[in-house]
C-alpha positions as CSV (number, residue, x, y, z in Angstrom):
1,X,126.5,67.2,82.2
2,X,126.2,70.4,84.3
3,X,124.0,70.7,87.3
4,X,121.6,73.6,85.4
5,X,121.4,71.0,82.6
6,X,120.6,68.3,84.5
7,X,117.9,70.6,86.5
8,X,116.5,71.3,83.1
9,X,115.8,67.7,81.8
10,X,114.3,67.0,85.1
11,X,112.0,69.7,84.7
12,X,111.4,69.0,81.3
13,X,110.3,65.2,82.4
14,X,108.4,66.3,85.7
15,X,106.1,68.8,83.0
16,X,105.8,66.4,80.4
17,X,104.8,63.5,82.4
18,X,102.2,65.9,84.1
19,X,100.8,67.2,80.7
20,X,100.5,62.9,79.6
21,X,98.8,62.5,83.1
22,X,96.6,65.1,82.5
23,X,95.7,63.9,78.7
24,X,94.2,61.1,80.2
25,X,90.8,60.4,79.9
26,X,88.4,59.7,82.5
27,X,86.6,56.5,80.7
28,X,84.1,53.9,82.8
29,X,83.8,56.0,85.8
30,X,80.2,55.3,85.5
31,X,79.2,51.5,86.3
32,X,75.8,50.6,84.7
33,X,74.9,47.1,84.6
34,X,71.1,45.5,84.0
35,X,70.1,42.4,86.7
36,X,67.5,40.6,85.7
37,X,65.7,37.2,86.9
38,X,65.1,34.1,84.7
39,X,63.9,31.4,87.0
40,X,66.1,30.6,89.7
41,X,69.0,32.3,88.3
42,X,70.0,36.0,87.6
43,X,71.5,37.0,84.7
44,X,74.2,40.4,84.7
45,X,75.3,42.5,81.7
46,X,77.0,45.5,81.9
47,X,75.8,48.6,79.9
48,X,77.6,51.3,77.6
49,X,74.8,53.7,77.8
50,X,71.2,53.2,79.1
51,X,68.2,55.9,78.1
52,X,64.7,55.4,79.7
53,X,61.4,57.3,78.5
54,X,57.8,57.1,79.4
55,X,55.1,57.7,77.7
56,X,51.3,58.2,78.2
57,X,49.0,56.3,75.6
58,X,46.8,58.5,73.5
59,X,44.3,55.6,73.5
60,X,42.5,56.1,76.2
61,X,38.8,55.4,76.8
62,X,36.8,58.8,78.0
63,X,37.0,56.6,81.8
64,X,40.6,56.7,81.5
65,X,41.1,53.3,80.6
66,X,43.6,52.0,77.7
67,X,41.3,50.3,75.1
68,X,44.5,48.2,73.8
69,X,47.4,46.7,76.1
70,X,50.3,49.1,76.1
71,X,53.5,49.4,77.3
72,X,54.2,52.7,78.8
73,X,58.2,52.6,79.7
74,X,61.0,51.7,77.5
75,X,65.0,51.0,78.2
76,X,66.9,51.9,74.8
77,X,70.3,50.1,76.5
78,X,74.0,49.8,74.4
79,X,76.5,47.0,75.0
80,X,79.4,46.9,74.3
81,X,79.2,43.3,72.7
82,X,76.3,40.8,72.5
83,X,75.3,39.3,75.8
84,X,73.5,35.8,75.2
85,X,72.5,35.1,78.6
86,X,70.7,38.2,78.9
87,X,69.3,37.5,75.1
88,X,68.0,34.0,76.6
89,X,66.6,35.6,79.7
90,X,64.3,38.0,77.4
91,X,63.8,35.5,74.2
92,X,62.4,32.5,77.0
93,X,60.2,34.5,79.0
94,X,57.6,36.1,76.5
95,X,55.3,37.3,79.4
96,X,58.0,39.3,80.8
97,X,60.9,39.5,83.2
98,X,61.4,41.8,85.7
99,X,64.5,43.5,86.7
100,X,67.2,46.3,88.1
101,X,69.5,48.7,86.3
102,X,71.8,49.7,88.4
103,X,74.0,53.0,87.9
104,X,77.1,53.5,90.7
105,X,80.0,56.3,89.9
106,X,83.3,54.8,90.6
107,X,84.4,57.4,92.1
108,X,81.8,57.7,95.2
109,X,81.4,61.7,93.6
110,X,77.4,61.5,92.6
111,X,74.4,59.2,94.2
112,X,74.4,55.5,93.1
113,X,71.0,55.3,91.0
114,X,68.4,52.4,90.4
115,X,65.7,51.9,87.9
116,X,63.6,48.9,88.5
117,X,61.3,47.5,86.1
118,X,58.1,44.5,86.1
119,X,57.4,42.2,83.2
120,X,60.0,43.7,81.1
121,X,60.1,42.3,76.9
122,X,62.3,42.7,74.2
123,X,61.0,45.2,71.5
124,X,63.7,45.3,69.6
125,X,67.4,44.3,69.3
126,X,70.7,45.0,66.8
127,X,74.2,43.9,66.6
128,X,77.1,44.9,65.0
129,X,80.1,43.4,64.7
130,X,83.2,44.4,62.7
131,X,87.2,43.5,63.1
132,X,88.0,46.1,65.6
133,X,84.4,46.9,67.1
134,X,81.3,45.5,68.0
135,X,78.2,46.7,69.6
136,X,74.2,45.5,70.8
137,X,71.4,47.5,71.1
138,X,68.6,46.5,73.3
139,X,64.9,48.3,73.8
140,X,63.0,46.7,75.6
141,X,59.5,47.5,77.3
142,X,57.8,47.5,80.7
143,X,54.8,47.9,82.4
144,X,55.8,49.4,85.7
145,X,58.9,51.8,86.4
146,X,60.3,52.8,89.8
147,X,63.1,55.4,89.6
148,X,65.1,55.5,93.0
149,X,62.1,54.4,95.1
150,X,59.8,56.5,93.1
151,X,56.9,54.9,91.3
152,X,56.0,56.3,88.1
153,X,52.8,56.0,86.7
């Protein structure tokens, strides 16, 4: 093989590598993972995806006050599979847990954020499972919310 052959596989390789590098995706650069506290130990899970919302109560008496108990902050969280310690943690304790959820780029690009939460229950709950995928959803509701050292109320 000649050298401008030889020159041309190379640079054939050294683009096509580069274009497979490239293709790559950029998956689980975001850490998210829920801590929370059942009794003397702390359970972990690590989130897919993690929405929060708040909402004010229409229920309100003409002082201001909520004529029914309400909660006002709620955590729609995706796993990637079923996590029965955390399950435990929120089935055990009916009055509520409290907890963190934690949100750190890999990369050390954007801020690290933190969402804690007081007396936190399970609303709601799904799982599905099939042969190549499987999947929980978690809402859960809490009384207080503190976004990054802000309190929301």
């Amino acid at each position: 093989m000649n050298k401008k052959n030889l020159s041309l596989v190379l640079l054939f390789f050294c683009f096509l590598t580069g274009m497979v590098q490239a293709q790559q995706s950029d998956d689980k650069r975001m850490k998210i993972e829920i801590t929370v506290k059942d009794g003397n130990k702390t359970v972990s899970a690590l989130i897919r995806t993690a929405t929060f919302s708040y909402s004010k109560p229409a229920n309100a008496d003409a002082d201001g006050k909520d004529k029914y108990l309400t909660k006002n902050f709620y955590f729609a969280l995706d796993f990637e599979k079923m996590n029965i310690p955390l399950l435990q943690a929120f089935t055990k304790n009916k009055n509520g847990i409290d907890g963190v959820i934690t949100m750190i780029d890999t990369y050390g690009k954007n801020p690290a954020r933190k969402l804690e939460f007081t007396k936190a229950t399970l609303e709601s709950f799904s799982d599905q499972l099939a042969a190549d995928y499987a999947s929980a959803y978690f809402t859960i509701g809490s009384d207080t919310l503190i976004i990054d050292g802000v309190n929301v109320q």
